[in-house]
C-alpha positions as CSV (number, residue, x, y, z in Angstrom):
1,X,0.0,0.0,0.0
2,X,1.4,3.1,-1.0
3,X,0.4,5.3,2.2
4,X,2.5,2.4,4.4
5,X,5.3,3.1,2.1
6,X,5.4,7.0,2.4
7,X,4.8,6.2,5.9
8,X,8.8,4.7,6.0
9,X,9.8,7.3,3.6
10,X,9.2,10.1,5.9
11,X,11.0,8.0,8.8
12,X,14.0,8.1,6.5
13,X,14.5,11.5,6.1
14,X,13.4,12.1,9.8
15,X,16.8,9.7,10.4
16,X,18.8,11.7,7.6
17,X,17.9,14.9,9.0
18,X,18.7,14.0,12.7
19,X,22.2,12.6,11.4
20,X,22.7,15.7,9.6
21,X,22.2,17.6,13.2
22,X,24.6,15.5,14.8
23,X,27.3,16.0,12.3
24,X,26.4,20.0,12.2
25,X,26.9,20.1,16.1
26,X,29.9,18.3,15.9
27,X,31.3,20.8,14.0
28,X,30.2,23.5,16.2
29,X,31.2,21.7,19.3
30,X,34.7,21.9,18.0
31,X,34.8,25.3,17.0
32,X,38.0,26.0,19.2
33,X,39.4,22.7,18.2
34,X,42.6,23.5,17.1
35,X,43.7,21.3,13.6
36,X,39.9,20.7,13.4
37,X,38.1,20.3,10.0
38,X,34.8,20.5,9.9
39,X,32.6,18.0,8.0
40,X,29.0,17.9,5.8
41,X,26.8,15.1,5.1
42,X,26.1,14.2,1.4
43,X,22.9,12.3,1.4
44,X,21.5,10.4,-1.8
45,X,17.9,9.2,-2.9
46,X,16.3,5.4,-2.3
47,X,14.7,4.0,-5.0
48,X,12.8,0.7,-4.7
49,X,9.9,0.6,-7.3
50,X,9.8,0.8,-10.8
51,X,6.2,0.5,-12.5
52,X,7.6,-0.8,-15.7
53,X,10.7,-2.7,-15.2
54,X,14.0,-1.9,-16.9
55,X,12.7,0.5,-19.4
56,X,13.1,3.8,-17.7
57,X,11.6,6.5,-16.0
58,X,8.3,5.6,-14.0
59,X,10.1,4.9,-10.5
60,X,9.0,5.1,-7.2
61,X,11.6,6.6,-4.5
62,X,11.5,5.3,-0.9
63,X,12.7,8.1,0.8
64,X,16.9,9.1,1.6
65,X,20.1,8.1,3.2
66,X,23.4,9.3,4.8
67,X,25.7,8.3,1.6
68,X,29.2,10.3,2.7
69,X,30.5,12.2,5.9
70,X,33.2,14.0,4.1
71,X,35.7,16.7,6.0
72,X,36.4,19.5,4.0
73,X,40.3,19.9,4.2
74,X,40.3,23.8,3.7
75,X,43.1,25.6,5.4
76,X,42.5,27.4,8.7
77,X,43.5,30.1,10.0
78,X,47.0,31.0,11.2
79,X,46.8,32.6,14.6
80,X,50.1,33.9,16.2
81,X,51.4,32.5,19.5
82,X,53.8,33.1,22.0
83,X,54.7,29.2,22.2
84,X,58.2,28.4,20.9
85,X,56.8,24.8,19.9
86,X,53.2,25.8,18.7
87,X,53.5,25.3,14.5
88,X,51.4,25.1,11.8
89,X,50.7,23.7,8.5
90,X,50.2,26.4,5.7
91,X,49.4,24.4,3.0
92,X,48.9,20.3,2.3
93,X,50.3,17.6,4.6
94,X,50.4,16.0,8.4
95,X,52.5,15.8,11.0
96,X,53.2,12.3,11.1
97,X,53.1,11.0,15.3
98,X,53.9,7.7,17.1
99,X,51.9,6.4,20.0
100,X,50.6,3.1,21.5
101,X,48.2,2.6,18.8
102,X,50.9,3.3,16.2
103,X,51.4,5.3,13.5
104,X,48.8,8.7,13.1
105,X,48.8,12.2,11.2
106,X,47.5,15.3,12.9
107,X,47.1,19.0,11.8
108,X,46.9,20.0,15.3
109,X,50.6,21.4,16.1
110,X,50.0,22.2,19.7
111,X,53.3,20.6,20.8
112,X,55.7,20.8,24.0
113,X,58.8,18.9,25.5
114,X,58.4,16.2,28.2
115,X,60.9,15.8,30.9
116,X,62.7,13.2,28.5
117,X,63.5,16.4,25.8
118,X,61.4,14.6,23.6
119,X,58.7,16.5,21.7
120,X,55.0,15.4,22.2
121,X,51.5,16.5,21.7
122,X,48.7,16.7,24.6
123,X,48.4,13.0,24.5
124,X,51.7,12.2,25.0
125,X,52.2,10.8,21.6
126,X,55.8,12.0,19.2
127,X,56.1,13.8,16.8
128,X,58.4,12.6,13.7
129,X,61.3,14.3,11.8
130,X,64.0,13.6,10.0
131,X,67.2,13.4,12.7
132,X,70.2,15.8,12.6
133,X,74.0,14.0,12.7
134,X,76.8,15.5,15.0
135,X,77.5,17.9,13.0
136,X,73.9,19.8,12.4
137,X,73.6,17.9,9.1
138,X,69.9,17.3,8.6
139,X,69.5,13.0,7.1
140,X,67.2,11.3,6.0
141,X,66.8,9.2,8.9
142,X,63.3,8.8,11.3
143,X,62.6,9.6,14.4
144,X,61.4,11.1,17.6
145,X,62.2,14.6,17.9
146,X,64.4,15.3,20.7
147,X,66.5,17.6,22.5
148,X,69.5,15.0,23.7
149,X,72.5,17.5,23.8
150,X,72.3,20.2,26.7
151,X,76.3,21.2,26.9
152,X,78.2,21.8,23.4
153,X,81.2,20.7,23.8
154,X,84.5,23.1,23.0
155,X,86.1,23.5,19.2
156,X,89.7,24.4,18.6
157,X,89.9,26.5,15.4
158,X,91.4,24.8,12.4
159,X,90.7,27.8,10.2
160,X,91.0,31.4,9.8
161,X,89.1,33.1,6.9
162,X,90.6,36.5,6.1
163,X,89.1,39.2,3.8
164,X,91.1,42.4,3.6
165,X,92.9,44.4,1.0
166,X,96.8,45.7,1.2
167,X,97.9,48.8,-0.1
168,X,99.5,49.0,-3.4
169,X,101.7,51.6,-2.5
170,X,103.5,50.5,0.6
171,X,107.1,51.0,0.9
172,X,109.8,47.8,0.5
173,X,112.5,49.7,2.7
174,X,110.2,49.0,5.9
175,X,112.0,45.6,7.8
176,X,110.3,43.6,10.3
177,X,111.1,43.4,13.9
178,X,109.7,40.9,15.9
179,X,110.5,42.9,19.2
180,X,108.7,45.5,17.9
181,X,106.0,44.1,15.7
182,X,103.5,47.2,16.0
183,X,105.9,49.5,14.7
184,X,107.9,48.0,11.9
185,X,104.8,45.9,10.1
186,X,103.0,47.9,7.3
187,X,99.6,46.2,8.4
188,X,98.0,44.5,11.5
189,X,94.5,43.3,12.1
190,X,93.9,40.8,14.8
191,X,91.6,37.2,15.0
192,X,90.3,35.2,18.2
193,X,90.9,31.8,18.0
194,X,89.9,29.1,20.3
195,X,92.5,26.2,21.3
196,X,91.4,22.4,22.3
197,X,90.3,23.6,25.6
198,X,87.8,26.0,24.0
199,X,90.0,28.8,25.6
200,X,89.9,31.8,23.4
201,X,93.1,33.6,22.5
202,X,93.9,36.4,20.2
203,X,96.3,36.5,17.9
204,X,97.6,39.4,15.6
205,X,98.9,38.8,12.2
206,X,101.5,41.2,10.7
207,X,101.9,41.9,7.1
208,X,104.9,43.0,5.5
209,X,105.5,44.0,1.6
210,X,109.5,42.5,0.4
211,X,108.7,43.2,-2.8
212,X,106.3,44.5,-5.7
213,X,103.2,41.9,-5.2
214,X,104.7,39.9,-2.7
215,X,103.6,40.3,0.9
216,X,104.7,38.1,3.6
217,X,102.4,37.6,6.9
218,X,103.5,36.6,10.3
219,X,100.6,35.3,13.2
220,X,101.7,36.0,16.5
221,X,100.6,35.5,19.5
222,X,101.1,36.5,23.4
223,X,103.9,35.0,24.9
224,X,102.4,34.5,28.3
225,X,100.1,32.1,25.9
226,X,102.2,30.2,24.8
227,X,104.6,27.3,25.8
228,X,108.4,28.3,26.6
229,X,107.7,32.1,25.0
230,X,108.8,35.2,27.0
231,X,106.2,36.9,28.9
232,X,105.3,40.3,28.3
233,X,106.6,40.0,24.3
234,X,104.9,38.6,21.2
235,X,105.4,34.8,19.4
236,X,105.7,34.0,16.4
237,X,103.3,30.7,15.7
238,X,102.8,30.5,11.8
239,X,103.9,32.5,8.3
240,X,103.4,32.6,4.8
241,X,103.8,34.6,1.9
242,X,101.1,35.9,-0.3
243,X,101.5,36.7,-4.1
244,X,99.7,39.2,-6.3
245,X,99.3,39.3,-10.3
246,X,99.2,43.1,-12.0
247,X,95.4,43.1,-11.7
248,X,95.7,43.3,-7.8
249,X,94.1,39.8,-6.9
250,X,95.3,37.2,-5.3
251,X,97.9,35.0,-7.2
252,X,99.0,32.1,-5.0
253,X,99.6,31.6,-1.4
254,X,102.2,29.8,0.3
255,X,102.3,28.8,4.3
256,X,105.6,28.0,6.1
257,X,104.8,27.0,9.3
258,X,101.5,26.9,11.8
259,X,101.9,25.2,15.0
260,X,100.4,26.6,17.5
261,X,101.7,26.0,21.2
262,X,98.9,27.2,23.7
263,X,99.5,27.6,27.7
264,X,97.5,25.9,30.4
265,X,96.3,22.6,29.0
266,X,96.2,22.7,25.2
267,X,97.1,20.3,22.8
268,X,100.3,21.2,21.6
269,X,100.8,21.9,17.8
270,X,97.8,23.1,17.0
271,X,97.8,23.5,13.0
272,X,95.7,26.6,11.9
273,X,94.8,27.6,8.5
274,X,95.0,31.1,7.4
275,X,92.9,31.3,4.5
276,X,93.3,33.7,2.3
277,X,90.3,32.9,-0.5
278,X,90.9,30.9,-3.9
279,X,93.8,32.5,-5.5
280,X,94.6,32.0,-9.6
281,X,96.8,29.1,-9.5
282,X,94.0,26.9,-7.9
283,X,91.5,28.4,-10.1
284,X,89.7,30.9,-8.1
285,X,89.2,34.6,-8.6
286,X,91.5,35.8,-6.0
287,X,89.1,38.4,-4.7
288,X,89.3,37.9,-0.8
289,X,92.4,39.6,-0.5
290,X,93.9,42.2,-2.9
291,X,96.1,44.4,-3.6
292,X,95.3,47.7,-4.6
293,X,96.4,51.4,-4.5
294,X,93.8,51.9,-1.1
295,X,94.8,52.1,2.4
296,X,95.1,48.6,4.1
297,X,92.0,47.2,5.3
298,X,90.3,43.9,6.9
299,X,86.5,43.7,6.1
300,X,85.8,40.2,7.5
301,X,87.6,37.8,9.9
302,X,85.9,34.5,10.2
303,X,86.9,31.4,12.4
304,X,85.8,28.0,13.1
305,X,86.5,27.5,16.9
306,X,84.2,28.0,19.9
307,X,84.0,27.7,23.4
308,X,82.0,25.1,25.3
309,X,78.0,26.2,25.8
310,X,75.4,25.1,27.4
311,X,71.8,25.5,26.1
312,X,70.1,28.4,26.2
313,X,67.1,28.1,24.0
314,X,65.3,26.4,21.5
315,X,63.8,27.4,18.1
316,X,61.9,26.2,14.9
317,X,62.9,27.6,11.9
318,X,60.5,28.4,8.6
319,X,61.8,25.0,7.2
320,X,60.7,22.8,10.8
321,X,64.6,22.6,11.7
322,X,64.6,22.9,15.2
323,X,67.7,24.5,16.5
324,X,69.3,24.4,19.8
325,X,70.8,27.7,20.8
326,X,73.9,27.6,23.2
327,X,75.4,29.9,25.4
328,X,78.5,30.6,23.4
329,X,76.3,31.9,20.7
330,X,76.9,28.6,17.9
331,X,73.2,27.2,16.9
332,X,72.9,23.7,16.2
333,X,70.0,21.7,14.2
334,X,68.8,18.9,15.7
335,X,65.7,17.3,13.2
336,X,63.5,18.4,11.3
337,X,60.0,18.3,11.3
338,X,58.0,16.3,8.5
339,X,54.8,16.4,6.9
340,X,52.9,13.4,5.3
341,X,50.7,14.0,2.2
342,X,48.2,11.8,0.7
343,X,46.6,11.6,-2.3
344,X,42.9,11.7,-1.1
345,X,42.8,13.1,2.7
346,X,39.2,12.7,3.1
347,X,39.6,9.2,2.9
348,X,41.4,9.2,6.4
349,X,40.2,6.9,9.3
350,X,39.0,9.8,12.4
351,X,40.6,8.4,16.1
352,X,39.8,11.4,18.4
353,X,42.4,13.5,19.4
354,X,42.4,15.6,16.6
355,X,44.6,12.8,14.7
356,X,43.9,10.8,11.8
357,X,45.0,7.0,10.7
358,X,45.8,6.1,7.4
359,X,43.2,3.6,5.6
360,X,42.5,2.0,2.3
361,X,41.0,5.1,1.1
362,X,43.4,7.3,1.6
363,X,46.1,5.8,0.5
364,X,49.6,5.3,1.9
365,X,51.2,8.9,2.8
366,X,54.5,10.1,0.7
367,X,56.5,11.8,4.0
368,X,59.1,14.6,3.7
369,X,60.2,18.0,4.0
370,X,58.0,20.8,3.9
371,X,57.9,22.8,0.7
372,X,58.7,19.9,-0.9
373,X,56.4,17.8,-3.1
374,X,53.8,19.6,-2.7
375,X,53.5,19.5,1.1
376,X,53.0,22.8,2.5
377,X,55.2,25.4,5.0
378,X,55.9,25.9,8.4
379,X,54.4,28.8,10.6
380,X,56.7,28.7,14.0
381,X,54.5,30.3,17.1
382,X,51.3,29.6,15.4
383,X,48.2,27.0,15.3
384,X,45.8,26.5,13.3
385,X,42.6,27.3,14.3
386,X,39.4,25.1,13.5
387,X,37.4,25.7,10.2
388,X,34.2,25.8,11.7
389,X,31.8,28.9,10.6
390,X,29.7,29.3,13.0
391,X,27.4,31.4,11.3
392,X,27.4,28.8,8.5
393,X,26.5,26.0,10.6
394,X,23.9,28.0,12.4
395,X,22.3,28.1,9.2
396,X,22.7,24.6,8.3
397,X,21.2,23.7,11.6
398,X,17.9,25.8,10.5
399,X,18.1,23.8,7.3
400,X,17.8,20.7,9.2
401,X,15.5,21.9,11.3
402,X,13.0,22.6,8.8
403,X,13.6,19.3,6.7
404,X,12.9,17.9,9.8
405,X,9.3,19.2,10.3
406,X,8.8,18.6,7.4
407,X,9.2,15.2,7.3
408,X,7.3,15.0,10.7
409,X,4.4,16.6,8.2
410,X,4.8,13.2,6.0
411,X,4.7,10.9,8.6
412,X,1.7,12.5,10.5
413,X,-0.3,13.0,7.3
414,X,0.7,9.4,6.5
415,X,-0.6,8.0,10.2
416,X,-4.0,10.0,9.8
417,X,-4.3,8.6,6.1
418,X,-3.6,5.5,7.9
419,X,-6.1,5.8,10.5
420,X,-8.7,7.1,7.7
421,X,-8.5,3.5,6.2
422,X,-9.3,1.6,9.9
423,X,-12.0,3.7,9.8
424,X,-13.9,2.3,6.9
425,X,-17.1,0.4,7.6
426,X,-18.5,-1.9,5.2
C-alpha cells in the first residue's frame, strides 16, 4: 500500500535529518578545536519501485540516506602565539606522530617537550622528523624529535678566513722586527681563536710588503700564551707569503709553518689555517684579498673555533629545523620536522584527538620535507585554528530543522491517512 510506504519514507528522512544535526553540532562543538576540519553530510535518494521494469523512468523513491561524511580539508586560519613549539601547516600535509596505537597524522601542532627532551602533543604521543647527525647535518633518517645535547662541547679553530685588502703603495724599505712588531709591520689586524680547551686567545697577524706583489704575513701570539715564549713580548706561531698578479688579486699563497703552542692545558701543535680565498693558480678569482692602491683594510675575519656552551634556548625555523641555541652563541640543528601527504585526505580513518590514521581510502602517505612535493610550510609560534563557521552552521542547523518538520508533516499525514483507512465500515 502506497500510504504504508510513504509512511517509511518520511521515517527516513526524519533519520537523515537527525544525522545531519549530529554532524552539524559536531562541527560546532569543535569550534575552538585547534587542527579541526569540519565535515557535511552528502545524502542520496532510495529507489525501490519501478512500474515498468527496466525500461526507464516511471520509478517510485523510498525516501533518503546518509551516503558520505566528508571533511572539507580547507586551510584554517593561522593565529600567532607566544609558544616556541606551537607550528602550523600552511598548506597540504600532516604531522606524522607515534603512539601506543601506532602510526597517526595530525594538523593539530599544539606541541611541548616532556621531561625526556622529547617532543609530544597533549596525548603524549611524538612527533616525527627527520634526525640531525653531530655535525647539524639534517639526514634522511626517522625519528622522535628530541633535544638529547644540553652542553656543546669546545672546538679548537682549524681555520682562519681572512678578507682584507693591502695597499699598493707601501714601501719595500720598511724591515720587520719581531720585538717590535706594531711598529715595523705595514699592516696589523687581529683574530680570536679558540685552542682544544675551548680557551679563546687572540692572535695578531703582521703583514709586511719585500717586494712589488709579494707580501709576507707573520701570526703571533702573546707570549704569556704560549709554551716556553717570554712573557710580556709577542710569538711567532705560523707565516706565509702571499703573491699578487698586476690586476691586484690574489695569485698564489704559500704557508711556512703553523703550529700553535697554547699555555694551560692545550694540545700542543695546533695546526691553523689562514685562509686567504681561492687564488689563480688553484683556479679561483683571488678576490678575498687584494692588492690595490687603497689604504690597508680587513672587512671580514671568520673562524671555526668556539667555546663550550650550554643550552640556552630552543627554536623552529621556517623549514621545521629545530635549532638548539647555546650559550657561546653557535646554533645547532637537531631534526626536522615532516609532513605526510596523501593523495585523497578525506579518505582518512578519524581516532579522536584531533589525529587521523591512514586507511585504504586514503592511500599510503609520501612523508618529507616541507615545501617539498607539494607539502606545505611551516608557521613557527602559530596554530591553526578550527574551520568551523559558525554562522554557516547556524544556518545549516535551521536547514535541518525545517527538513525535519517537514518530514514530521509526512509521517503525521501518513498516520491520519492510515487511520482514515481503519476507519472504513462496510
Amino acid at each position: 500500500m502506497g500510504i504504508l510506504s510513504s509512511l517509511y519514507t518520511g521515517i527516513t528522512g526524519l533519520r537523515g535529518q537527525g544525522e545531519a544535526l549530529s554532524i552539524y553540532a559536531d562541527n560546532l562543538a569543535n569550534a575552538n578545536t585547534n587542527g579541526f576540519k569540519v565535515s557535511r553530510p552528502e545524502f542520496s535518494d532510495v529507489v525501490a519501485k519501478s512500474l515498468k521494469g527496466l525500461l526507464g523512468g516511471n520509478q517510485i523513491g523510498s525516501g533518503v540516506r546518509l551516503q558520505a561524511v566528508n571533511p572539507i580539508f580547507s586551510q584554517g586560519s593561522v593565529i600567532q602565539t607566544d609558544s616556541a613549539t606551537d607550528i602550523a601547516i600552511q598548506g597540504d600535509g600532516f604531522f606524522a606522530m607515534e603512539g601506543i596505537d601506532g602510526r597517526s597524522y595530525s594538523r593539530n601542532g599544539s606541541f611541548h617537550f616532556d621531561k625526556d627532551g622529547k617532543l609530544i602533543n597533549a596525548d603524549g604521543f611524538h612527533v616525527l622528523g627527520f634526525q640531525a647527525d653531530k655535525n647539524g647535518r639534517i639526514t634522511s633518517k626517522l625519528g622522535n624529535i628530541s633535544v638529547d645535547r644540553t652542553v656543546i662541547d669546545a672546538k679548537k679553530t682549524d681555520q682562519v678566513n681572512m678578507f682584507m685588502n693591502l695597499d699598493l703603495k707601501a714601501e719595500k724599505s720598511l724591515q720587520f722586527d719581531p720585538l717590535r712588531p706594531d711598529e715595523t709591520a705595514h699592516f696589523a689586524t687581529g683574530a680570536t681563536v679558540y685552542d682544544s680547551a675551548g680557551t679563546a686567545h687572540v692572535v695578531t697577524l703582521y703583514f709586511n710588503k719585500e717586494d712589488d706583489r709579494v707580501w709576507r704575513w707573520r701570526a703571533m701570539a702573546k707570549g704569556e700564551e704560549i709554551v716556553g715564549a717570554e712573557p710580556g713580548k709577542m710569538a711567532q706561531q705560523a707565516s706565509g707569503v702571499l703573491t699578487f698578479d698586476g690586476d691586484g688579486g690574489l695569485l698564489s699563497q704559500t704557508t711556512d709553518q703553523s703550529a700553535f703552542n697554547f699555555t694551560k692545558g692545550a694540545a700542543p701543535e695546533q695546526n691553523i689555517r689562514f685562509d686567504f680565498g681561492n687564488d689563480k693558480t688553484a683556479g679561483g678569482d683571488g678576490t678575498q684579498v687584494t692588492t690595490f692602491g687603497t689604504a690597508s683594510e680587513a672587512y671580514k675575519t671568520t673562524q671555526d673555533g668556539y667555546t663550550a656552551g650550554t643550552l640556552k634556548g630552543l627554536t623552529f625555523n621556517d623549514d621545521g629545523t629545530l635549532t638548539a641555541v647555546f650559550s657561546n652563541g653557535e646554533n645547532v640543528n637537531l631534526a626536522q620536522l615532516v609532513l605526510a601527504k596523501f593523495e585523497n585526505p578525506e579518505g582518512m580513518f578519524k581516532m579522536g584527538g584531533n589525529r587521523f590514521r591512514e586507511s585504504r581510502l586514503s592511500g599510503q602517505p609520501t612523508i618529507g620535507s616541507p615545501t617539498t612535493g607539494g607539502r606545505g610550510s611551516i608557521q613557527p609560534k602559530s596554530i591553526e585554528s578550527s574551520t568551523t563557521d559558525i554562522a554557516n552552521e547556524f544556518i545549516n542547523l535551521m536547514g535541518a530543522q525545517r527538513n525535519f518538520q517537514a518530514n514530521t508533516r509526512v509521517v503525521k499525514t501518513s498516520d491520519e491517512m492510515m487511520q482514515e483507512v481503519l476507519n472504513i465500515r462496510t
